[in-house]
N, C-alpha and C positions, 0 to 999 in steps of 0.2 A: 504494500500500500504506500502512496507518497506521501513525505509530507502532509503535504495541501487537504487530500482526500481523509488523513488522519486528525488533523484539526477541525475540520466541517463537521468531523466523526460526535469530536470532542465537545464541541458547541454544540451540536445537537442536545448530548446527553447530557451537559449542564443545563441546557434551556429545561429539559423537560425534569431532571432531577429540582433545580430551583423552582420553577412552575409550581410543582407537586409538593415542596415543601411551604412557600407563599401560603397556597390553598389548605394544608397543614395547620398551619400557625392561625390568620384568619378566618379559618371556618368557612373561608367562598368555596363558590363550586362553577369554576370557570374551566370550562371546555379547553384542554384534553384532558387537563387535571383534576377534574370532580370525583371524590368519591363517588358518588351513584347510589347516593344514600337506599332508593328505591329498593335498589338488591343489596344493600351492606345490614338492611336490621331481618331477622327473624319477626315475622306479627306472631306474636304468643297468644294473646288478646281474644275474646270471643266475641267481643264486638267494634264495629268500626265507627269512629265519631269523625263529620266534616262539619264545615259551615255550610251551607244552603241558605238560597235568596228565594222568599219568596214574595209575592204581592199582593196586597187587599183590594179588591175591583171597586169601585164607587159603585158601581150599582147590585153588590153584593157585597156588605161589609162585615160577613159570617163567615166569608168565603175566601180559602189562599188560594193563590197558582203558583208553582213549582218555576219557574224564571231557569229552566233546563235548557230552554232554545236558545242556541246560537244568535239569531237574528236579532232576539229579545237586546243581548249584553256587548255586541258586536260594538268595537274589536276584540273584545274579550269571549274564552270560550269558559265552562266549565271549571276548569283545572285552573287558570290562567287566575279568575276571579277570585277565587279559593285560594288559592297560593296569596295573592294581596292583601286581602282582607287577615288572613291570617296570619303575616307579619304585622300588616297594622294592629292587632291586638297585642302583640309586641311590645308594641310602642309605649315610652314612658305617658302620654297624653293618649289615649287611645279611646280614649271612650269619643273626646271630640273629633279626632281622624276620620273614627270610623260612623261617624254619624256625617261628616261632609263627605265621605267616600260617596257612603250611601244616598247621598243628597242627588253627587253627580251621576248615579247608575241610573235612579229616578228619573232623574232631569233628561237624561240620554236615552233613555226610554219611552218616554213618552216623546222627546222627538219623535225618536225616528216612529213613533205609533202613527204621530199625525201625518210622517210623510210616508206612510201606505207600505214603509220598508218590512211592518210583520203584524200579525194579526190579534194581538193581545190585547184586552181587555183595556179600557181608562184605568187607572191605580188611583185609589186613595191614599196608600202607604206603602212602604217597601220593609220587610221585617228580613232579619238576619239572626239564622236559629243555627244552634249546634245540633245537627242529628245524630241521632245514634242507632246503630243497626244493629241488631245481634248478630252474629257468622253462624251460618249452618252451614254445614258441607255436600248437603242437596241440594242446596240455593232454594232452600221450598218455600220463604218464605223475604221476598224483596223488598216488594211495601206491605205494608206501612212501616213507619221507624220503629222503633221501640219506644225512644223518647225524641222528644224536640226540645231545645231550653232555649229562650227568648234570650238575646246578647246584647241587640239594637234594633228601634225601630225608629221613622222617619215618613213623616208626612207631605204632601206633595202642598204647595205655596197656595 
C-alpha cells in the first residue's frame, strides 16, 4: 500500500473512531455514528406507552378523533410528531412549549382543513394523551388503549 493510500486509510478510521466517540460522550445520534437505540434496548415491558394527538370536533364535543392521518399533521408524520413532542416534555419549561406546540399543530390544521388539503372534522381543541397499550403476543387485542392520561390540552382562538 503507498503512503498516500495509507493515510486516507488513517483519516478515515479516525473520522469514524472520533465521530462514534462525539456521539458517545453527547448522547446524539448523528448518522453513521448512532447507536440505533431502536435495536440496542430489549422491550421487557408488557405494555407500550406513546403520546397520541387527538381532537374535539365543535360539533361533537363528547367526541375525539385519533389525528393518525398524514395529511391531518403534514409535514409531520406519526413518528416525527411523537419524537417532538416528547423531547419537548423534556424541557425545563415544558408544560408552556408544549401547549404553543400544540397551539401550532391546531392552527396548521385547520388551515390546511379550510384549504380542502384533508377531510377532518372543524376542532374545538386538540388534546395530547399518553396511551398505553398492553402487548399480547397474538396482537388480539389493538384498540382500544388500556389507558389514556391527559398531558395537554389547547383550545382553538
Amino acid at each position: 500500500m503507498t503512503f498516500r493510500r495509507a493515510c486516507w486509510a488513517n483519516l478515515v478510521i479516525a473520522f469514524l473512531v472520533l465521530g462514534s466517540a462525539y456521539d458517545l460522550i453527547t448522547g446524539g445520534a448523528h448518522w453513521p455514528f448512532a447507536a440505533y437505540a431502536m435495536y440496542a434496548e430489549v422491550q421487557r415491558d408488557r405494555c407500550f406507552v406513546a403520546g397520541q394527538l387527538f381532537g374535539v370536533p365543535i360539533d361533537a364535543p363528547d367526541a375525539e378523533i385519533w389525528l393518525h392521518d398524514e395529511a391531518y399533521l403534514h409535514p409531520f408524520d406519526q413518528c416525527r410528531m411523537r419524537i417532538g413532542l416528547s423531547r419537548i416534555e423534556s424541557q425545563p419549561e415544558a408544560a408552556r412549549l408544549l401547549a404553543e406546540a400544540l397551539r401550532n399543530v391546531l392552527q396548521r390544521y385547520e388551515s390546511r382543513r379550510e384549504q380542502g388539503k384533508h377531510r377532518g372534522p372543524a376542532l374545538q381543541s386538540l388534546r395530547y394523551y399518553h396511551v398505553e397499550w398492553q402487548l399480547d403476543p397474538e396482537a388480539r387485542h389493538v384498540e382500544p388503549p388500556a389507558r389514556k392520561v391527559l398531558k395537554a390540552e389547547v383550545y382553538r382562538d
